[in-house]
C-alpha positions as CSV (number, residue, x, y, z in Angstrom):
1,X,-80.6,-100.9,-68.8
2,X,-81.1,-98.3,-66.5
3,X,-83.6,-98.4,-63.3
4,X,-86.6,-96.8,-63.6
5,X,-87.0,-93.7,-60.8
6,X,-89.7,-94.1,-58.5
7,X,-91.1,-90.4,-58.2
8,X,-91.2,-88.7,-54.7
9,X,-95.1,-88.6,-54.6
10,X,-95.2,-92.8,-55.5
11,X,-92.8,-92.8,-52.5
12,X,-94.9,-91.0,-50.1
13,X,-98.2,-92.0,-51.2
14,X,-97.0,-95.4,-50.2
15,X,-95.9,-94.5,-47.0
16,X,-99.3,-92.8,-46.0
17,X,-100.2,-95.9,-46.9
18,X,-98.4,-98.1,-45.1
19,X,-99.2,-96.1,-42.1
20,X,-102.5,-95.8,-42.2
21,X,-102.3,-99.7,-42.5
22,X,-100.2,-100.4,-40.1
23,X,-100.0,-98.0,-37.4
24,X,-103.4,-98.7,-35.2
25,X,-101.6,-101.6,-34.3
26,X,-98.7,-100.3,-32.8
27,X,-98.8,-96.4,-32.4
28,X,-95.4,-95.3,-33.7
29,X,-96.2,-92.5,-35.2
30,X,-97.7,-89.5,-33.6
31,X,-99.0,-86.0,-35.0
32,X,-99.3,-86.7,-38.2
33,X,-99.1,-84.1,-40.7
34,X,-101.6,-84.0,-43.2
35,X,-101.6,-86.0,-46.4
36,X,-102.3,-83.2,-48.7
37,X,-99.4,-81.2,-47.4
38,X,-97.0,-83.9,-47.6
39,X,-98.0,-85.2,-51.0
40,X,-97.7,-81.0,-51.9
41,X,-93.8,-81.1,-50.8
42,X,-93.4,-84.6,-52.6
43,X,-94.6,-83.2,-56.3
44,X,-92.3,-80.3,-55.5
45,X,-89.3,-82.0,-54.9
46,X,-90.0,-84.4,-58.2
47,X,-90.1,-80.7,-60.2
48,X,-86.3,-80.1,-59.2
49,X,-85.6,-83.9,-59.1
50,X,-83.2,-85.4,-56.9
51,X,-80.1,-83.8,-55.2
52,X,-79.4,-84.4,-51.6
53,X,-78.6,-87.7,-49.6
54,X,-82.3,-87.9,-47.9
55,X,-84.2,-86.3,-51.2
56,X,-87.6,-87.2,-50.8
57,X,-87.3,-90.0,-47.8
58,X,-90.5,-89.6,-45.4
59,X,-89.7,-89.6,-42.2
60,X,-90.7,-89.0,-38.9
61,X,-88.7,-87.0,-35.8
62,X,-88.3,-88.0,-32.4
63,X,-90.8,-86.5,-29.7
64,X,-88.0,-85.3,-27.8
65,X,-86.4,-83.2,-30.5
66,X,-87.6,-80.1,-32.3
67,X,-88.8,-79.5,-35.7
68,X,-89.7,-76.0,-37.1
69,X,-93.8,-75.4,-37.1
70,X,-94.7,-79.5,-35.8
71,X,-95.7,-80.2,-31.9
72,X,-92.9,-81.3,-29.5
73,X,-95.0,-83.1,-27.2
74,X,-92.0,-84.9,-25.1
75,X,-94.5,-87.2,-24.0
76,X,-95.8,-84.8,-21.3
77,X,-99.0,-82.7,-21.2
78,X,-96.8,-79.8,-20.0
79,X,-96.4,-79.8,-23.8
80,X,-99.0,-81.3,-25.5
81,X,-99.5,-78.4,-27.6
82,X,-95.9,-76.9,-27.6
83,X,-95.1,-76.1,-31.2
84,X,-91.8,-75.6,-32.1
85,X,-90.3,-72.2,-33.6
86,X,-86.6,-73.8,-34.7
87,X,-85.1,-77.1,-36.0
88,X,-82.6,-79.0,-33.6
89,X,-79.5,-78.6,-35.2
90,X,-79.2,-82.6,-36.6
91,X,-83.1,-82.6,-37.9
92,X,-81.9,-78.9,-39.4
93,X,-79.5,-81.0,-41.3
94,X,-82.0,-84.0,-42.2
95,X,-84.8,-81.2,-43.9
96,X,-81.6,-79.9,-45.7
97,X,-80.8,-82.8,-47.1
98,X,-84.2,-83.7,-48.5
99,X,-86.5,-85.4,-46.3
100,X,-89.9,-85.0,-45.5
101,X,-91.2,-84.9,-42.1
102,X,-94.8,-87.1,-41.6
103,X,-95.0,-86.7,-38.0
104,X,-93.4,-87.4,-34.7
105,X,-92.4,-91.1,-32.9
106,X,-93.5,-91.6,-29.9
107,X,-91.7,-91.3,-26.7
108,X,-92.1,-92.0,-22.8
109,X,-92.5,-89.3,-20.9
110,X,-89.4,-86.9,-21.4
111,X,-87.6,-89.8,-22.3
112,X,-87.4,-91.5,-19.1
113,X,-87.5,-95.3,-19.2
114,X,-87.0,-98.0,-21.9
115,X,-90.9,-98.0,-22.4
116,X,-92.6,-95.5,-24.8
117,X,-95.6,-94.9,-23.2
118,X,-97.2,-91.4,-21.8
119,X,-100.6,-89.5,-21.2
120,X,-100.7,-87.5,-24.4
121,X,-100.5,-89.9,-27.0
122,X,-101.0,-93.7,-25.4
123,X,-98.4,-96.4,-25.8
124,X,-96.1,-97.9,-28.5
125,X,-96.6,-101.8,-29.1
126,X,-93.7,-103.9,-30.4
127,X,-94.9,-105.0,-34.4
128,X,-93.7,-108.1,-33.7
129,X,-96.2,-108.5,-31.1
130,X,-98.2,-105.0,-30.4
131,X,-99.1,-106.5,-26.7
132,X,-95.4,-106.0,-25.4
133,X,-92.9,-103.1,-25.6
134,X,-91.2,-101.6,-28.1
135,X,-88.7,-100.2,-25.7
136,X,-87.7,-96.8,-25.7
137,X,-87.1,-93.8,-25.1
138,X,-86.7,-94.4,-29.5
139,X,-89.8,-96.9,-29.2
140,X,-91.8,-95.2,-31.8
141,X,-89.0,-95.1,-34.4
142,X,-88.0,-98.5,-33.7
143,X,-91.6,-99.9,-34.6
144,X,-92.2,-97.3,-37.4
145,X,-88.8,-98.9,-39.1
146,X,-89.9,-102.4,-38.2
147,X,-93.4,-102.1,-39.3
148,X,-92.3,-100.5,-42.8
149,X,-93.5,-97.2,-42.4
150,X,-90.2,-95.8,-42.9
151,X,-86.6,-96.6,-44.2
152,X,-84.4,-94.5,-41.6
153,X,-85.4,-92.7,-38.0
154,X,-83.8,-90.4,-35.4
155,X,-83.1,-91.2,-32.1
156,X,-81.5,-90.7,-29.0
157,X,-79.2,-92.4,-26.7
158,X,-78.9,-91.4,-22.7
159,X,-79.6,-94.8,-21.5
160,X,-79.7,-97.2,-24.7
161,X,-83.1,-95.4,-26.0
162,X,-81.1,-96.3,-29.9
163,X,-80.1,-99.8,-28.7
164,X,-82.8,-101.6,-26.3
165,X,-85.6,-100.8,-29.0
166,X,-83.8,-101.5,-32.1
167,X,-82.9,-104.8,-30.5
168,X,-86.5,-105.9,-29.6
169,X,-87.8,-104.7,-32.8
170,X,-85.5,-106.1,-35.0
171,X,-83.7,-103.4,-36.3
172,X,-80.1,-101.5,-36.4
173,X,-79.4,-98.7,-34.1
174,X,-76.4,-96.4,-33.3
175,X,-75.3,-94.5,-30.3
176,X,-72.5,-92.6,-32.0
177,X,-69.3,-91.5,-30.0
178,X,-70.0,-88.5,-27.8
179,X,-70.3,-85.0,-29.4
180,X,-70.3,-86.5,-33.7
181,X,-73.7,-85.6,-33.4
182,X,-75.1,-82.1,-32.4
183,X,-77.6,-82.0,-29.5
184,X,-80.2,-79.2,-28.9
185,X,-79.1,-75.8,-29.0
186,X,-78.2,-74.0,-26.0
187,X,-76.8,-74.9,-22.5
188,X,-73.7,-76.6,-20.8
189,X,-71.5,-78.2,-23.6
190,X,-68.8,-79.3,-20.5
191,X,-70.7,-81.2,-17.6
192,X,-73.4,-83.0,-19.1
193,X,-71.6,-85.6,-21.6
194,X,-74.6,-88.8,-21.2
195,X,-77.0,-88.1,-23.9
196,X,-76.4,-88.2,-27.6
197,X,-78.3,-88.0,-30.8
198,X,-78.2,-90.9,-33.7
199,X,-79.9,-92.9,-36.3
200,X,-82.1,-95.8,-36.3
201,X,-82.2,-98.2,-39.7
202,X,-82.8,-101.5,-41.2
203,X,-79.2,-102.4,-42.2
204,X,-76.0,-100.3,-41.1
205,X,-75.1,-99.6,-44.5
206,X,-78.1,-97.0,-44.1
207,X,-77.0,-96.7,-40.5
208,X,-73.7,-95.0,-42.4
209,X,-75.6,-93.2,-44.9
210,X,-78.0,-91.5,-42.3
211,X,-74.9,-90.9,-39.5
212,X,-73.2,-89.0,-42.5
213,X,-76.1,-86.9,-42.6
214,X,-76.9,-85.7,-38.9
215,X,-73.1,-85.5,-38.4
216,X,-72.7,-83.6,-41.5
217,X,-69.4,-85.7,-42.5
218,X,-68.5,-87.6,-45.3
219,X,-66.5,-90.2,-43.2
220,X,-69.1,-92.9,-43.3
221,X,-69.3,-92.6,-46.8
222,X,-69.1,-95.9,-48.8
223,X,-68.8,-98.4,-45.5
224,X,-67.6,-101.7,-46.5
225,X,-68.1,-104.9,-44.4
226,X,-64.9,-106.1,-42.5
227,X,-65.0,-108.8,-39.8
228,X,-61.5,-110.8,-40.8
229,X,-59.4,-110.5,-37.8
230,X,-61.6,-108.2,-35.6
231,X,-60.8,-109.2,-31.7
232,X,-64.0,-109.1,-29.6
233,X,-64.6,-109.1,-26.2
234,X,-67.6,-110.7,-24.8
235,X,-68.8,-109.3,-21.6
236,X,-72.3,-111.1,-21.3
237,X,-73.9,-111.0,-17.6
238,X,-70.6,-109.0,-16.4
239,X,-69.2,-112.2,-14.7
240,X,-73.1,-112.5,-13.4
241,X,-73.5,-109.7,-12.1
242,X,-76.3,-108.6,-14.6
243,X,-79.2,-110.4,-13.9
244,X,-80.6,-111.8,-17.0
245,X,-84.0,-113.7,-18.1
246,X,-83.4,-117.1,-19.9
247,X,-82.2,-117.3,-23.4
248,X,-80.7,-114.4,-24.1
249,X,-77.7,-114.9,-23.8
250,X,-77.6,-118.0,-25.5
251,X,-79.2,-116.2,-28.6
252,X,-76.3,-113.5,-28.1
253,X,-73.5,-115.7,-28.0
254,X,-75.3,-117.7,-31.2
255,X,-75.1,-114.2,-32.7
256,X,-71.1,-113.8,-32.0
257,X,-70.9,-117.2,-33.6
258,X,-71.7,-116.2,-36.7
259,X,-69.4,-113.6,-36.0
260,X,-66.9,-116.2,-35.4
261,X,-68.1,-117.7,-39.1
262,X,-67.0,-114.7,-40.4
263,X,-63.4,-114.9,-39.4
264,X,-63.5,-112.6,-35.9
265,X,-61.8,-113.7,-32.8
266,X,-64.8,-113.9,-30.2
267,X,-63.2,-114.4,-26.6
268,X,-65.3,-114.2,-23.1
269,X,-63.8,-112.2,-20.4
270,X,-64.5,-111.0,-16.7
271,X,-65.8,-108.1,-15.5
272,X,-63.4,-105.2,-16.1
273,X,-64.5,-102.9,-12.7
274,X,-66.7,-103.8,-10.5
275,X,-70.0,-103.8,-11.4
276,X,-71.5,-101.1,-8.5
277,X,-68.7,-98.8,-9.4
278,X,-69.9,-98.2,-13.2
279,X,-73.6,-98.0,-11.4
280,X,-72.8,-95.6,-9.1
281,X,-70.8,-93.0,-11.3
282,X,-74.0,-93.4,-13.8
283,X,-76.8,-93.2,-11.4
284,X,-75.6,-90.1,-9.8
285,X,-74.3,-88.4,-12.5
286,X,-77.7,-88.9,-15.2
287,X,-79.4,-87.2,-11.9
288,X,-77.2,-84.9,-12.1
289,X,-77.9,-84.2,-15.3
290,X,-81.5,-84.8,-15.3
291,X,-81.7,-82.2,-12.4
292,X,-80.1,-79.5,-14.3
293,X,-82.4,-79.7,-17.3
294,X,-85.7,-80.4,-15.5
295,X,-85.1,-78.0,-12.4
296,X,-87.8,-75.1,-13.1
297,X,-90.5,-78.0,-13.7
298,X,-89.5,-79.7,-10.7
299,X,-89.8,-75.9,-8.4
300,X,-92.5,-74.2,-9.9
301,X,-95.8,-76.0,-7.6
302,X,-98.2,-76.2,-10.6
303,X,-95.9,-78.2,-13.0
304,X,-94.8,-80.4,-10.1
305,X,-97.1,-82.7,-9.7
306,X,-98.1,-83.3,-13.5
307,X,-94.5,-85.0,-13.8
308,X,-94.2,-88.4,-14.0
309,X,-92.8,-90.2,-10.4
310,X,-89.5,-91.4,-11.8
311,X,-89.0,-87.4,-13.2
312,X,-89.7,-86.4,-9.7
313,X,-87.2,-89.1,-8.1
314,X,-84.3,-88.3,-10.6
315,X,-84.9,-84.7,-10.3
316,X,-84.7,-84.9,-6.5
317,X,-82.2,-87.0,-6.5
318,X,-80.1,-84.5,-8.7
319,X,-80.7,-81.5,-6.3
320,X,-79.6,-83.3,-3.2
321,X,-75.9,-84.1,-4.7
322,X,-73.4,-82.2,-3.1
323,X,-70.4,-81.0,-5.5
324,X,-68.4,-83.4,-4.2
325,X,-70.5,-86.0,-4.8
326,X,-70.7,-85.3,-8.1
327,X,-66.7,-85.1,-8.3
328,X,-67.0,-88.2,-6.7
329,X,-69.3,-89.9,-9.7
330,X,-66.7,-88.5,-12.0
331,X,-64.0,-90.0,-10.9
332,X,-65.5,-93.4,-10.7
333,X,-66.2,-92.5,-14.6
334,X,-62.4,-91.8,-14.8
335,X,-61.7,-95.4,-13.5
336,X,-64.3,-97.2,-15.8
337,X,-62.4,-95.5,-18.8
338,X,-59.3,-96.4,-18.2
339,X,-60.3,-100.4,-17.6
340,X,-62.2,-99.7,-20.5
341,X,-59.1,-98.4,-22.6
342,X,-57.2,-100.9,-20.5
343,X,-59.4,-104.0,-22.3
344,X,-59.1,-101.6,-25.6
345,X,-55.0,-102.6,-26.2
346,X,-55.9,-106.0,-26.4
347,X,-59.5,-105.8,-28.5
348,X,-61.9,-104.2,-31.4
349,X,-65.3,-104.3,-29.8
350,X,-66.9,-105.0,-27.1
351,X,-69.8,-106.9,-26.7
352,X,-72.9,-107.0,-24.5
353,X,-76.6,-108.1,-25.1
354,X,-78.9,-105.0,-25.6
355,X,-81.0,-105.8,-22.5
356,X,-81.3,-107.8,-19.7
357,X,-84.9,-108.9,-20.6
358,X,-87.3,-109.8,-23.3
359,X,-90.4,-107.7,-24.3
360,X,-92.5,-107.5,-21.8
361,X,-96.2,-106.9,-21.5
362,X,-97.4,-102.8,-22.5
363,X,-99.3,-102.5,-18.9
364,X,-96.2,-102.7,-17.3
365,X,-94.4,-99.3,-16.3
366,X,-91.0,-101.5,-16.2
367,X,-89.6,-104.8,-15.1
368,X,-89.2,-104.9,-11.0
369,X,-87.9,-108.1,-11.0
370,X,-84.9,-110.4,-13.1
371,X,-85.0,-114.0,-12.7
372,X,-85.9,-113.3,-9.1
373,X,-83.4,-110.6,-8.4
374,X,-85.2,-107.0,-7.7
375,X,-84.4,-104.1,-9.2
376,X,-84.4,-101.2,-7.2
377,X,-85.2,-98.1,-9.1
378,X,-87.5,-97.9,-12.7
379,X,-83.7,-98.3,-14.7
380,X,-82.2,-100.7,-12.8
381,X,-82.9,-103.7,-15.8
382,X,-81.9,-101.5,-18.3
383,X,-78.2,-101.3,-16.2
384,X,-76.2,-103.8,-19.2
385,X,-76.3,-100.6,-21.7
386,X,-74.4,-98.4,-19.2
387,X,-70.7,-99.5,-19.6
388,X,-70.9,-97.7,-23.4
389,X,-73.2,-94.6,-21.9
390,X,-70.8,-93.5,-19.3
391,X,-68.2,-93.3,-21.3
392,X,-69.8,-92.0,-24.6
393,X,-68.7,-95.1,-26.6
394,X,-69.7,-95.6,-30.3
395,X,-72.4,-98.7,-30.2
396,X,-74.5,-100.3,-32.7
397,X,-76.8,-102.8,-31.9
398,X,-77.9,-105.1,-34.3
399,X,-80.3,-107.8,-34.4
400,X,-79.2,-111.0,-32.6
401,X,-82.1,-113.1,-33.8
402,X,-85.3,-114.4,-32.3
403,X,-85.4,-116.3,-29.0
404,X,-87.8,-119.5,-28.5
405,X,-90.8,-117.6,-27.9
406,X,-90.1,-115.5,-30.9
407,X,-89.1,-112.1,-29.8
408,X,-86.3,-110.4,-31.4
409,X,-83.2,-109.8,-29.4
410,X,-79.8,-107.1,-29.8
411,X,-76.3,-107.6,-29.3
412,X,-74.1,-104.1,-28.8
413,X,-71.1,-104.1,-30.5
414,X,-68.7,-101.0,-28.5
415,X,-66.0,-99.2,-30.0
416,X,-63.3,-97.0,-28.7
417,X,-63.9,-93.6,-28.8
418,X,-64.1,-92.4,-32.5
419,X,-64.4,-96.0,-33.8
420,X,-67.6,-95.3,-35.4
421,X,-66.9,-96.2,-38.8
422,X,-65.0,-99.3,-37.8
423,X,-67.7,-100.6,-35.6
424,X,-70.5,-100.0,-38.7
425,X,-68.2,-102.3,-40.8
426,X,-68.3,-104.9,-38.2
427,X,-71.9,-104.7,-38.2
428,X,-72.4,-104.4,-42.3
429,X,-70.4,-107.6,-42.0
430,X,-72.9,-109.6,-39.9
431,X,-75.9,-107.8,-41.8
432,X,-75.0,-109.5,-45.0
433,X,-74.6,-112.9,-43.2
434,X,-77.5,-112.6,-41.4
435,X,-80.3,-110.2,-42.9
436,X,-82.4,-110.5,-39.6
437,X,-84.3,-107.1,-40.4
438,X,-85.5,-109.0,-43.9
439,X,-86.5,-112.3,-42.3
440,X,-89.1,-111.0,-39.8
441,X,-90.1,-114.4,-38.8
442,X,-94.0,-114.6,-37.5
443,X,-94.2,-110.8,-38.1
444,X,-98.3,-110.3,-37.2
445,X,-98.5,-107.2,-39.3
């Protein structure tokens, strides 16, 4: 017998729903769209019927990317009101291939930090408890997925804003390899390789589905699980270097036993470089970068001060780099990728925990201190997501479980460059062991 179709406007009057239901709690989802509009577009794309991968899936975009005729806030009242003329060229692809647009996920402040918080729209909550973090900067789509408002999100990745989130929420994301994905339109294609766009879901089967979509390829078509003889390399505190609070990695290497279970070949191994060389290249370099982009706010005297601190620091950071400072920072990137390729010959993956600590408390602008060891800028905790950054590595992290205090956890699973599809049948592997996005232990909403 053949399923029955659920119509487009069931679908979204559901959602609205579910939103309005949910989303005091946590504050995911920003500038809504109104519900007459929405449930317009839905009854017109039930009159053609379906046709496209995303026909009819309500989503919402990230506040750092563009979407034609909706507010692009970035978190900053520079922009509060800033209402985009053009689609970025992956949410271009996403309207084309069906989907509806509800409204915007919330953000930190131009992205900046791995807590999505800023003075135009308030602070995200975590759904599994709305008191702590989401993470960030994909803080709102992590909680919209994990509080059921929506099936599939984009995100971006400079400094694991699709990983840290999507591990403390629960849910799957997906830094793909450098360049898959199209960025915003406009400016240097050569120089400024950190930052990447991707997709945020509850299970990496849709990860694949989603990835095909803003990468407009049919190579992740049909992903099938495969863990049987994959060689992973555990990295955990990078020989201690990382400071990490209690119970994580116990939880992560729980994760890679199941793993283990399902017939891969889990080994631990030492640091590759030296942990201050990787931190170096990345520190000066995302300055770098941040520098170029940010620049006019930075010089112009009335937008100066309305930026946040750590915009100002990273900004002047930037602009006092000599260019042989920043040759410098690329050739310590040169060095990481070859150990890197180096550890490559001998395994699949690599793995790492998605952060260094657990939720913490929405108050707090970031953790300053790690089991007693002080961090000494506003990203320093969020330094165990950096080996994969630098080199624009294909990462998914998926759900390692919850620890004894019952806050959900990631693991990153790293592929070599272009290893995208192999790396989401790793994790479609685990998913089916594991379903940790279905359990949602103690969920409070």
């Amino acid at each position: 017998m053949a399923a029955a179709r659920v119509s487009v406007e069931a679908v979204m009057e559901a959602t609205l729903a579910r939103v309005v239901a949910v989303n005091g709690a946590v504050n995911a989802v920003v500038s809504m769209r109104q519900a007459d509009t929405l449930l317009a577009e839905a009854r017109a794309l039930d009159k053609v019927g379906p046709t496209d991968p995303l026909a009819g899936l309500p989503t919402a975009i990230k506040d750092l990317h563009a979407a034609q005729g909706m507010i692009n806030s970035e978190g900053s009242p520079l922009f509060a009101d800033a209402v985009s003329q053009v689609d970025d060229p992956h949410v271009a692809r996403m309207r084309a291939a069906g989907a509806i647009f509800i409204g915007k996920t919330n953000v930190p402040e131009f992205g900046l930090g791995s807590h999505s918080y800023n003075p135009v729209f308030g602070v995200t909550g975590n759904p599994y408890a709305p008191h702590l973090s989401a993470g960030g900067s994909s803080g709102g789509a992590a909680a919209a997925l994990a509080a059921g408002m929506m099936a599939l999100a984009d995100g971006s990745d400079m400094m694991g804003s699709l990983r840290n989130p999507a591990g403390w929420c629960n849910v799957y994301g997906m830094r793909p390899s450098h360049g898959l994905v199209p960025g915003a339109p406009g400016g240097d294609l050569y120089l400024h390789k950190l930052s990447t766009r991707g997709p945020m879901a509850r299970s990496p089967d849709d990860l694949a589905l989603f990835l095909g979509v803003l990468a407009g390829s049919d190579a992740f078509e049909d992903v099938q699980p495969h863990m049987e003889g994959t060689r992973i390399a555990w990295l955990g505190d990078w020989g201690g270097a990382f400071p990490m609070e209690q119970g994580i990695l116990a939880l992560c290497e729980g994760a890679l036993g199941i793993c283990e279970d399902l017939g891969a070949d889990v080994h631990a191994v030492g640091p590759p470089m030296a942990r201050e060389v990787v931190w170096e290249a990345w520190t000066d370099l995302r300055s770098f970068t941040l520098s170029a982009e940010m620049r006019a706010l930075y010089e112009d005297p009335q937008t100066r001060p309305r930026l946040k601190p750590e915009a100002q620091w990273e900004i002047a950071r930037g602009l006092a780099l000599t260019a042989m400072e920043v040759h410098d920072a690329s050739v310590k990137r040169s060095e990481w990728y070859r150990a890197a390729m180096t550890l490559f010959e001998s395994y699949d993956v690599l793995a790492l925990p998605s952060a260094q600590v657990w939720p913490f408390a929405t108050e707090r602008p970031w953790p300053d201190m790690i089991e007693g060891a002080a961090m000494d800028s506003y990203h320093r905790w969020m330094e165990v997501v950096v080996p994969a950054s630098l080199l624009g590595l294909p990462a998914v992290c998926v759900p390692a479980g919850f620890g004894p205090s019952g806050l959900p956890m990631g693991l990153q699973l790293i592929g070599r460059p272009g290893a995208d599809r192999q790396i989401l049948e790793v994790a479609e592997a685990y998913h089916r062991a594991t379903q940790w996005p279905q359990t949602r232990p103690g969920f409070p909403i």
